[in-house]
RODO-114181 format. One record per residue (C-alpha): x, y, z; residue in three letters; chain. Coordinates in nm, 3 decimals. Layout:
RODO-114181
- X/Y/Z/ala/A
...
end
This chain:
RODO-114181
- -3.638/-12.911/-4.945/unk/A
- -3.381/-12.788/-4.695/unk/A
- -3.197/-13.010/-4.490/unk/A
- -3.190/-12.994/-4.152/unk/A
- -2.897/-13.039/-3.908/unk/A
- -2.869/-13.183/-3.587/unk/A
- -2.652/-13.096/-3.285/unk/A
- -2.586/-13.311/-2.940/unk/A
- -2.441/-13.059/-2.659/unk/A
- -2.465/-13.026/-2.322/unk/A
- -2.572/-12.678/-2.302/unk/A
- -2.803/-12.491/-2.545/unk/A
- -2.789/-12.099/-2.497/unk/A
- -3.003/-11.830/-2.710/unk/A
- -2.907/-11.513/-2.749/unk/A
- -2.553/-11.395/-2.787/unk/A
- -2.521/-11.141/-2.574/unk/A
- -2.322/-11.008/-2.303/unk/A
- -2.507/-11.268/-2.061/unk/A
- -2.492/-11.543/-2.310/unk/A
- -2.145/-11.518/-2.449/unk/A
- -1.970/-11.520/-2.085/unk/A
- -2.202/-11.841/-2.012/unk/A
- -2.074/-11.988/-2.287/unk/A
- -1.702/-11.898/-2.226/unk/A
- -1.737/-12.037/-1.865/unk/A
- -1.903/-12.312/-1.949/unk/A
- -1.664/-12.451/-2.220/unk/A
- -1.347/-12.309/-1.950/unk/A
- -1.476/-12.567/-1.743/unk/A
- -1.541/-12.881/-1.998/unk/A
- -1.949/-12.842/-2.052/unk/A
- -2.009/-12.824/-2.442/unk/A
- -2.191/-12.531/-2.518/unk/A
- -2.350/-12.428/-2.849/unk/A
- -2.448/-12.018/-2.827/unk/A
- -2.723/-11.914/-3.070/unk/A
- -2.684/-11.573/-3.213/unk/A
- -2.955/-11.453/-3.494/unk/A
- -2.789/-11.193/-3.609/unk/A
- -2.445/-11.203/-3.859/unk/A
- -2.249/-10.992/-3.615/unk/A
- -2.316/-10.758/-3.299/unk/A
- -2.316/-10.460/-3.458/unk/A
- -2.636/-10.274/-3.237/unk/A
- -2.625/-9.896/-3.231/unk/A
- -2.706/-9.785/-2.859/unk/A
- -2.670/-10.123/-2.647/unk/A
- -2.567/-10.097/-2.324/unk/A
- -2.164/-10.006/-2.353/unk/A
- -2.108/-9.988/-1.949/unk/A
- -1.879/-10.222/-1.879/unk/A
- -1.890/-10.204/-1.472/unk/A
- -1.563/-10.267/-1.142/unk/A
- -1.765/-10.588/-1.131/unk/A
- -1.686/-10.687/-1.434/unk/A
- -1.360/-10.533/-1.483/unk/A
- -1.278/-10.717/-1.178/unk/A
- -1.395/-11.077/-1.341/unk/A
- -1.226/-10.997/-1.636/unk/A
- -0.902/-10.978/-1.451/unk/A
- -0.967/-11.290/-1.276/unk/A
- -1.007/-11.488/-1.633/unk/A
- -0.684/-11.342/-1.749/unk/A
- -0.831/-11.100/-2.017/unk/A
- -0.781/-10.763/-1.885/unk/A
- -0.496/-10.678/-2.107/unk/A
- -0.705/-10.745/-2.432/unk/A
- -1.019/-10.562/-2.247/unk/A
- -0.773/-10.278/-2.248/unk/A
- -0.689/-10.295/-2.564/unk/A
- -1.059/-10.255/-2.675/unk/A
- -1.168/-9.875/-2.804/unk/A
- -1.267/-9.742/-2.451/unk/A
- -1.314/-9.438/-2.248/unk/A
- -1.292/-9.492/-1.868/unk/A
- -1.502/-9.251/-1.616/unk/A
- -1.437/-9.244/-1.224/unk/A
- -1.687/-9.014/-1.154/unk/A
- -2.091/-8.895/-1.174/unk/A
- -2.227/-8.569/-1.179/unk/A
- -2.579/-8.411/-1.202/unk/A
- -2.706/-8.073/-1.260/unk/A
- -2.981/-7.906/-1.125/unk/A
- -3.065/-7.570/-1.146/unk/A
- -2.863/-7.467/-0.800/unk/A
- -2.573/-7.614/-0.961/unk/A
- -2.398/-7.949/-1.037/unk/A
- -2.389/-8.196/-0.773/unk/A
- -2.120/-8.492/-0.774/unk/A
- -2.297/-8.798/-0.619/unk/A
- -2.066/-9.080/-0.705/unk/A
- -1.715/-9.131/-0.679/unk/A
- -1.555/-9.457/-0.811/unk/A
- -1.169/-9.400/-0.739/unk/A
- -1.293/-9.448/-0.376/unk/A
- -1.334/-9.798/-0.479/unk/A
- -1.122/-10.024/-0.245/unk/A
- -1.038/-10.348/-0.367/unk/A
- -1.221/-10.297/-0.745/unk/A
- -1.136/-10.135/-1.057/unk/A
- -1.173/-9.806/-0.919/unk/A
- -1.380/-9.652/-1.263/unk/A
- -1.676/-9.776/-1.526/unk/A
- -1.506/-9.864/-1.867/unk/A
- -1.721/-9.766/-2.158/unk/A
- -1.690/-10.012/-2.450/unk/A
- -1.878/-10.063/-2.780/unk/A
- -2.061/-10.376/-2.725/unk/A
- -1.963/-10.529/-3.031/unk/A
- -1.586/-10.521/-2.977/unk/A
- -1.702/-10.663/-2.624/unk/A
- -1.861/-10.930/-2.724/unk/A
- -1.650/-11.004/-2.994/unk/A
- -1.339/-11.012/-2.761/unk/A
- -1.578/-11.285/-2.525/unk/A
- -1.644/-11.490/-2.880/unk/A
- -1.303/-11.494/-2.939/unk/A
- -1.134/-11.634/-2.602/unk/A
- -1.474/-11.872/-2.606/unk/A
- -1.371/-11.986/-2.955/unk/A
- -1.062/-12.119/-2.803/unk/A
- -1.181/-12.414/-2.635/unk/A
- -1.317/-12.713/-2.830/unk/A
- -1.648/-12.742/-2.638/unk/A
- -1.762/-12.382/-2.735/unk/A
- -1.920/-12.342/-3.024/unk/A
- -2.093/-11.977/-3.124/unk/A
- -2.355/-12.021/-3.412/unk/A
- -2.440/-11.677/-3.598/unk/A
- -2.734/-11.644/-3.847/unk/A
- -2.944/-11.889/-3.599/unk/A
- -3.274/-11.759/-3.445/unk/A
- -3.443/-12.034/-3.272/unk/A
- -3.796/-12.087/-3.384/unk/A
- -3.960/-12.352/-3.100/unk/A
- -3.836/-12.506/-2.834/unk/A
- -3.802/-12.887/-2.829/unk/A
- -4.031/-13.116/-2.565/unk/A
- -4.041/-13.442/-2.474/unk/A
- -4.398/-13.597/-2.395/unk/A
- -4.373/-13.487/-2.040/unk/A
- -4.263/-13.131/-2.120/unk/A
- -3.888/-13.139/-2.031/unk/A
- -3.707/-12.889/-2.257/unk/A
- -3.461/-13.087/-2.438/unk/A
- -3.335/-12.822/-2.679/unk/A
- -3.421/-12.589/-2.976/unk/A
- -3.498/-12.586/-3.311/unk/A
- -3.339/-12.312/-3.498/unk/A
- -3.385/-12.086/-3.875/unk/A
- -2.975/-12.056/-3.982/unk/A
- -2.885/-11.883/-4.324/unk/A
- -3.022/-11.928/-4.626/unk/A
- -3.319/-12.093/-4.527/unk/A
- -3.174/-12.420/-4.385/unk/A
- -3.296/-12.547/-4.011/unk/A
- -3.098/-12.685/-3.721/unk/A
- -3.204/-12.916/-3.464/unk/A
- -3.013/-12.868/-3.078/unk/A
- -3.048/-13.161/-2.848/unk/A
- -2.941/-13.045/-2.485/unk/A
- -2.962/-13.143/-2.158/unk/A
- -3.002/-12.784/-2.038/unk/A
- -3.167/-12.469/-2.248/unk/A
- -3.039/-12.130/-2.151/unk/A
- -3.263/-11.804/-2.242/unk/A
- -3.002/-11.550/-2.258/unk/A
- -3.218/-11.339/-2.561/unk/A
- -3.318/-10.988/-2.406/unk/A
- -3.644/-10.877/-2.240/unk/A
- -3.790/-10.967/-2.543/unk/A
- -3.738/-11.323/-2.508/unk/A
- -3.863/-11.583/-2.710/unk/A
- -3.764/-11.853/-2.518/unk/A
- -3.989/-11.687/-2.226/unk/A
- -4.254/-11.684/-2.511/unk/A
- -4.252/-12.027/-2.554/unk/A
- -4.278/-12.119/-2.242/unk/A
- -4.545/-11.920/-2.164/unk/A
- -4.396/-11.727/-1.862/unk/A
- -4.522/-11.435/-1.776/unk/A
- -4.305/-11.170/-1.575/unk/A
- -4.446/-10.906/-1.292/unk/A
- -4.461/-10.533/-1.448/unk/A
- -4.323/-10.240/-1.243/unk/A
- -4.390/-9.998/-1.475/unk/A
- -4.190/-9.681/-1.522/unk/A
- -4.219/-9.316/-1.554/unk/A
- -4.015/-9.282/-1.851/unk/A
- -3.861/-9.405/-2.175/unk/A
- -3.521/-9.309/-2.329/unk/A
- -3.391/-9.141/-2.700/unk/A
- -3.072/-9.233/-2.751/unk/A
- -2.863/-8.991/-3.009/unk/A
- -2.468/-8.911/-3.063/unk/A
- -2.351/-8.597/-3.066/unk/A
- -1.991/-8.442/-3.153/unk/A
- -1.782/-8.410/-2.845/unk/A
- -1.521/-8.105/-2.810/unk/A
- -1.219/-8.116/-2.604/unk/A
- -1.322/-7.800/-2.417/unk/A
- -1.618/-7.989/-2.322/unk/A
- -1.646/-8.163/-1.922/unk/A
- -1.546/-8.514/-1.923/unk/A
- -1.713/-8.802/-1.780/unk/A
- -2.062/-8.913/-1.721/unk/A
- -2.342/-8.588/-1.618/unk/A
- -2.723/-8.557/-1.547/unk/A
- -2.821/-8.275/-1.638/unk/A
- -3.177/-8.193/-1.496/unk/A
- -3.410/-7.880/-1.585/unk/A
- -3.797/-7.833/-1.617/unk/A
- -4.003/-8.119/-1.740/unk/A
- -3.734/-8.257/-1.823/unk/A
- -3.314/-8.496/-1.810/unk/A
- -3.070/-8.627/-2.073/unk/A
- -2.721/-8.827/-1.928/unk/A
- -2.426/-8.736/-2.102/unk/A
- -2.159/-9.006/-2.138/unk/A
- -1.828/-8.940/-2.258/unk/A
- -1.701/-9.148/-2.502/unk/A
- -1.415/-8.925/-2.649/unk/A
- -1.497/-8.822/-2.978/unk/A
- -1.875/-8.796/-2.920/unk/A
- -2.170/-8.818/-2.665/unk/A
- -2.365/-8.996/-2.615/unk/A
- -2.696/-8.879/-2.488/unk/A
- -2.985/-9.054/-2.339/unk/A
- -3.287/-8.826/-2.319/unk/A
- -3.582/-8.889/-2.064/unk/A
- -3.951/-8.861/-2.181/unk/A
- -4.255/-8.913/-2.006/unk/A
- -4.360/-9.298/-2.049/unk/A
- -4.512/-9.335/-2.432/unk/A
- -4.468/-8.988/-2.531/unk/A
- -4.238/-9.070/-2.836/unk/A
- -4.504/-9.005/-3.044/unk/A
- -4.571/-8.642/-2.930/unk/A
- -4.200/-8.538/-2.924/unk/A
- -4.209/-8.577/-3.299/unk/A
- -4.497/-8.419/-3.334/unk/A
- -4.422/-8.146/-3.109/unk/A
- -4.082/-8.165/-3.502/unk/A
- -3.764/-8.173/-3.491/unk/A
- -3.646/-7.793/-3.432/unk/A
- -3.855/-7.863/-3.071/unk/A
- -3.659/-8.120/-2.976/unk/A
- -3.331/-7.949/-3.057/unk/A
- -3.424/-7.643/-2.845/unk/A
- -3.513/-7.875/-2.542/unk/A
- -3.176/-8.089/-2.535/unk/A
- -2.986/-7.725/-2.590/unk/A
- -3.184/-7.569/-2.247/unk/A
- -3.007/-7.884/-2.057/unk/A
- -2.673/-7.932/-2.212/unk/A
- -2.633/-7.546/-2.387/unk/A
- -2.301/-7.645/-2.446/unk/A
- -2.418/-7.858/-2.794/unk/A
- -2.609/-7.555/-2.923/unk/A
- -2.321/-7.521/-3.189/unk/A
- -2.374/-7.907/-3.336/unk/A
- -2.732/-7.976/-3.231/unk/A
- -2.784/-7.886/-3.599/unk/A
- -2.607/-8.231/-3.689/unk/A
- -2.971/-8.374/-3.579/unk/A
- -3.143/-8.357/-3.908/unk/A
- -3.416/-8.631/-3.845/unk/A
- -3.557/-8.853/-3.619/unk/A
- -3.393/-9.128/-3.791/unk/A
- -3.078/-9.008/-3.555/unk/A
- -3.279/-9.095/-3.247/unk/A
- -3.318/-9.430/-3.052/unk/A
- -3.572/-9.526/-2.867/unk/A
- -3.561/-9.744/-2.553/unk/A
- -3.910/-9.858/-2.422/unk/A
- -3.774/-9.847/-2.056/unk/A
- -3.952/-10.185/-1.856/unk/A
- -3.878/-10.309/-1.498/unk/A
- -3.974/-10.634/-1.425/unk/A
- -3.901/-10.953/-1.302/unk/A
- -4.017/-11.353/-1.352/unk/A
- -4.149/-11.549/-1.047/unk/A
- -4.017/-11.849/-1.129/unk/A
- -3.710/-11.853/-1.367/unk/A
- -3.661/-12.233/-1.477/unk/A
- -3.891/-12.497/-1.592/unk/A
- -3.778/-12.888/-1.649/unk/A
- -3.480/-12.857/-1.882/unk/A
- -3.481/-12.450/-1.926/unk/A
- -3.302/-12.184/-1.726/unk/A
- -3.385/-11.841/-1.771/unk/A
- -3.096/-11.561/-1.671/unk/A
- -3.031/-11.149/-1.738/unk/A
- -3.329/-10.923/-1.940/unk/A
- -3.516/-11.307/-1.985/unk/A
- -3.535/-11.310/-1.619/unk/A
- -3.561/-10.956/-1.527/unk/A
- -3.538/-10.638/-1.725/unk/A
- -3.366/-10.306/-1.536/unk/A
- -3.424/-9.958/-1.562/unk/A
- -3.136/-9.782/-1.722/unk/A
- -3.110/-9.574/-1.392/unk/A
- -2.745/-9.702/-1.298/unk/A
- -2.646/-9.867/-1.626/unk/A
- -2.622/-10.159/-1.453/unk/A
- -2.841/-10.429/-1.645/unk/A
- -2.553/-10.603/-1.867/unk/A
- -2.362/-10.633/-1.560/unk/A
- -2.609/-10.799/-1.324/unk/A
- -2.690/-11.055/-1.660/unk/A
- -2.312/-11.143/-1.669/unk/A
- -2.294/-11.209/-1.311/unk/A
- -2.620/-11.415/-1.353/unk/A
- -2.455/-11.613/-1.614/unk/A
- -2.125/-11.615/-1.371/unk/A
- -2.353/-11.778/-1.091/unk/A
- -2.508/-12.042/-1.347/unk/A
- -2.176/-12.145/-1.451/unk/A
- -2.017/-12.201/-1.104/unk/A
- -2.374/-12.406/-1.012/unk/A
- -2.424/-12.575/-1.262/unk/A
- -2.115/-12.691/-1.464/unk/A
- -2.035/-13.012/-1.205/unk/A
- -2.418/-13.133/-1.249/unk/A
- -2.385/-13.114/-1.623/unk/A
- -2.024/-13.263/-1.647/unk/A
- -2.128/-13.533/-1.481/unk/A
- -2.491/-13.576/-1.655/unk/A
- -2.686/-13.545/-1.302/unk/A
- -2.886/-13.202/-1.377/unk/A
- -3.188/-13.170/-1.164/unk/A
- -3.452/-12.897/-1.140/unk/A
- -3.322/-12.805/-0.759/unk/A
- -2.957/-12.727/-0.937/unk/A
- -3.226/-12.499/-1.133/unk/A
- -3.373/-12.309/-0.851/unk/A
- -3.018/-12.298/-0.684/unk/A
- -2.878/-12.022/-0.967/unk/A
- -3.245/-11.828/-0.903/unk/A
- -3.191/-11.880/-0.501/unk/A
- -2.835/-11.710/-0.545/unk/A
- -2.945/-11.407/-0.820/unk/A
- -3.281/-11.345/-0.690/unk/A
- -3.170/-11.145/-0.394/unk/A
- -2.926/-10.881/-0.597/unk/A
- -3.210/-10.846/-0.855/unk/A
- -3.510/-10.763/-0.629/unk/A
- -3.230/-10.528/-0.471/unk/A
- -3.120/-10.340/-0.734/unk/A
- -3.461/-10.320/-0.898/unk/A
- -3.616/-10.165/-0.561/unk/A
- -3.331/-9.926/-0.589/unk/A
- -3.445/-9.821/-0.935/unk/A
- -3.806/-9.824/-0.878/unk/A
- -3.756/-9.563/-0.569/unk/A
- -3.526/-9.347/-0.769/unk/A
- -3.809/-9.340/-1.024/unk/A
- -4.047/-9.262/-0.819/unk/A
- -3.890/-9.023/-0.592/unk/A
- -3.641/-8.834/-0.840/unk/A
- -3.756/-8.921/-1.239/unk/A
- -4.099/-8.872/-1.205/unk/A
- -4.133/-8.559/-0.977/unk/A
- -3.918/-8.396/-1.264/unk/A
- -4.083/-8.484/-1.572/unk/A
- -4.354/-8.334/-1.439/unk/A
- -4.251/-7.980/-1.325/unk/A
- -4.262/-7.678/-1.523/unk/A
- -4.026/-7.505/-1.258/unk/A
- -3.675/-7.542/-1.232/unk/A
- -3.533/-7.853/-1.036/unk/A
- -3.317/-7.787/-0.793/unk/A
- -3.096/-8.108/-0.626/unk/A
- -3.276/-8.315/-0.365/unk/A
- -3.174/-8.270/-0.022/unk/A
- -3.000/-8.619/-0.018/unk/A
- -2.804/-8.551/-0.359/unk/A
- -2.672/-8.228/-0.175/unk/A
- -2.546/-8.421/0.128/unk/A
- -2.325/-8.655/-0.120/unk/A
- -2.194/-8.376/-0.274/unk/A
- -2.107/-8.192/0.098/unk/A
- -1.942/-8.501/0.215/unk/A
- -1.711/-8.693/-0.023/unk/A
- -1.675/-8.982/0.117/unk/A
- -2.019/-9.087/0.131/unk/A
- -1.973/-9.056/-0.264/unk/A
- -1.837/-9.416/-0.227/unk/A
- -2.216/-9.584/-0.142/unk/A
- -2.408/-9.503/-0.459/unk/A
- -2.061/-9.611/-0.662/unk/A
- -1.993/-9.942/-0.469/unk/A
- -2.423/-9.972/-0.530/unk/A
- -2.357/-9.914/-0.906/unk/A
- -2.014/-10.005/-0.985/unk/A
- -2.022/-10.362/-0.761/unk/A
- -2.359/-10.391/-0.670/unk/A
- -2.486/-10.620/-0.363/unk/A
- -2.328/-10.958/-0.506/unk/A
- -2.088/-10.946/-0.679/unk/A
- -1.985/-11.290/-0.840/unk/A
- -1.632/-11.408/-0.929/unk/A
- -1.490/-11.668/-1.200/unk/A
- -1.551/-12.004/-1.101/unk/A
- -1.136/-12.082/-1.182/unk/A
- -0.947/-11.815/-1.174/unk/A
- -0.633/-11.716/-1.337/unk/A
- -0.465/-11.530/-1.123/unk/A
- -0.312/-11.398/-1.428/unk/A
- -0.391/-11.043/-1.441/unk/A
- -0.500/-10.747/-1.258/unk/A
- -0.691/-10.457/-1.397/unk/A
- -0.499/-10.175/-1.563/unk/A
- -0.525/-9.872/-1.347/unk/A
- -0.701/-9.515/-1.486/unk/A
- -0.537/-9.377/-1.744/unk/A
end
């Protein structure tokens, strides 16, 4: 019979994520001991989200790790392009950026994260547990969460007794699950294939939509390769493979012709992601003992890029909040509702944001047979520059930004290179 370990922390997060990992780290900068559950061995995920956003850059810099952020694999773009069939259309333009980062950094998630494990791992109230999926939440007879009970390696189980649960674990959430909460659907027009493909030096550089009859794909330059995200009508997976492989490879070709010499290198579907694209968003985000922040809280479209950077300034709001109550042992549901008070605003923001653009823009286009040619307001970005610096303060900063509870003052963010 396996034997089954117990922990005492303050803090009990799930999920070891972008969202999760930065709680953590703040939390254990400022003397709350945190345990971060992470069910998988490492964070090796093909096709997370890689966008690493001025917002974040910007934090970064303020806890004194932009140097080793820079020293990650990364490919920095200051600019956004789409094209239609009256030509390409530049719509944002991040180097008009005053006071931020002035581009998007593009990072593989896993050296992310790792780098956020590592500068976590120096303080002796962190502690980051891999091979741990939690299985139930842990009640006391009125209901208060008072931590998880968790599957590790090799079969053994782990008890964690905390004052304060934190569902950090994806739109998928178990913790969410458990509880029994139930978030309001948006819907969406569209879900997302993800594939690489080689990238030439001859080729454009930085991010581009490219938009054409029935159909988009975003480009995004990571150097050696693209990567492409391809938009199909809601649930139509299922029909693009039908519809074989050769189909497919025709389709991407008509909106990016400049891969018709590698879209051979496609030779399944095993090569192709797929993101179920869901917008939606929790009423209520904490119960007695259980906080619920990032995709647990509120999935995003991938319109913008911009969900793992509104879940790290969730967890960057929760950490300022909450950290005094829980040093101190006086944690009370209102502290609760105070992180959904401050994050509640920039979420229904940015989601109403999405939801328009998929209505007014995504939709309309995977429906056509005819050539798209750029909406009247795309046209009027791309006519006057410096209106180019709205949709890339919208994206790159967003309507809240949040800031490190202690900051270094240490660093300041590398400029483009």
């Amino acid at each position: 019979m396996s034997r089954t370990d117990e922990i005492n922390t303050d803090v009990c997060v799930v999920g070891g994520g972008p969202a999760g990992l930065m709680l953590g780290l703040l939390l254990a900068r400022a003397g709350v001991r945190t345990v971060v559950l992470e069910k998988h061995a490492d964070f090796l995920r093909d096709f997370r989200g890689d966008t690493v956003h001025p917002s974040t850059l910007a934090l970064l810099a303020e806890l004194g790790l932009a140097e080793r952020a820079e020293a990650l694999p990364h490919r920095k773009v200051d600019r956004v392009s789409l094209t239609f069939a009256d030509g390409t259309r530049r719509i944002g333009d991040l180097s008009r950026l005053k006071g931020w980062p002035p581009y998007i950094m593009f990072v593989p998630q896993w050296d992310f994260l790792e780098m956020l494990a590592a500068e976590a791992g120096r303080y002796d109230t962190f502690t980051l547990l891999r091979e741990a999926e939690m299985t139930t939440l842990d009640r006391d007879p009125g209901g208060t969460v008072r931590g998880v009970r968790a599957r590790t390696s090799g079969g053994g189980s782990l008890h964690v007794r905390a004052a304060l649960t934190v569902a950090c674990d994806g739109r998928s959430s178990a913790v969410r699950r458990e509880l029994g909460l139930t978030p309001v659907e948006f819907g969406a027009p569209m879900d997302v294939l993800w594939f690489r493909m080689p990238r030439h030096d001859t080729d454009p550089a930085g991010i581009q939509g490219l938009v054409g009859a029935g159909g988009a794909l975003v480009s995004i330059d990571r150097g050696s390769y693209w990567q492409i995200a391809y938009l199909i009508p809601k649930g139509a997976y299922g029909t693009v493979v039908a519809q074989g492989l050769d189909a497919f490879r025709t389709r991407v070709v008509s909106l990016f012709p400049a891969l018709a010499d590698r879209v051979g290198g496609l030779t399944s579907f095993d090569d192709v992601r797929t993101l179920t694209v869901q917008v939606d968003r929790l009423r209520r985000w904490h119960v007695p003992g259980a906080l619920l922040i990032g995709d647990a809280a509120h999935a995003m479209s991938p319109i913008g890029g911009v969900g793992i950077n509104l879940a790290i300034q969730d967890a960057v709001a929760a950490a300022r909040l909450l950290a005094p109550a829980l040093r101190e042992g006086r944690l009370t549901g209102a502290d609760l509702a105070a992180v959904q008070r401050r994050r509640m605003l920039p979420t229904r923001i940015v989601q109403n944001a999405q939801r328009v653009m998929q209505r007014a823009v995504v939709a309309p286009l995977l429906r056509t047979e005819k050539p798209v040619r750029a909406p009247l307001p795309l046209r009027v970005l791309d006519r006057f520059p410096v209106l180019q610096s709205i949709p890339a303060r919208m994206i790159g900063v967003g309507p809240r930004p949040e800031h490190a509870p202690v900051r270094t003052g240490a660093e300041r963010y590398p400029a483009r290179s």
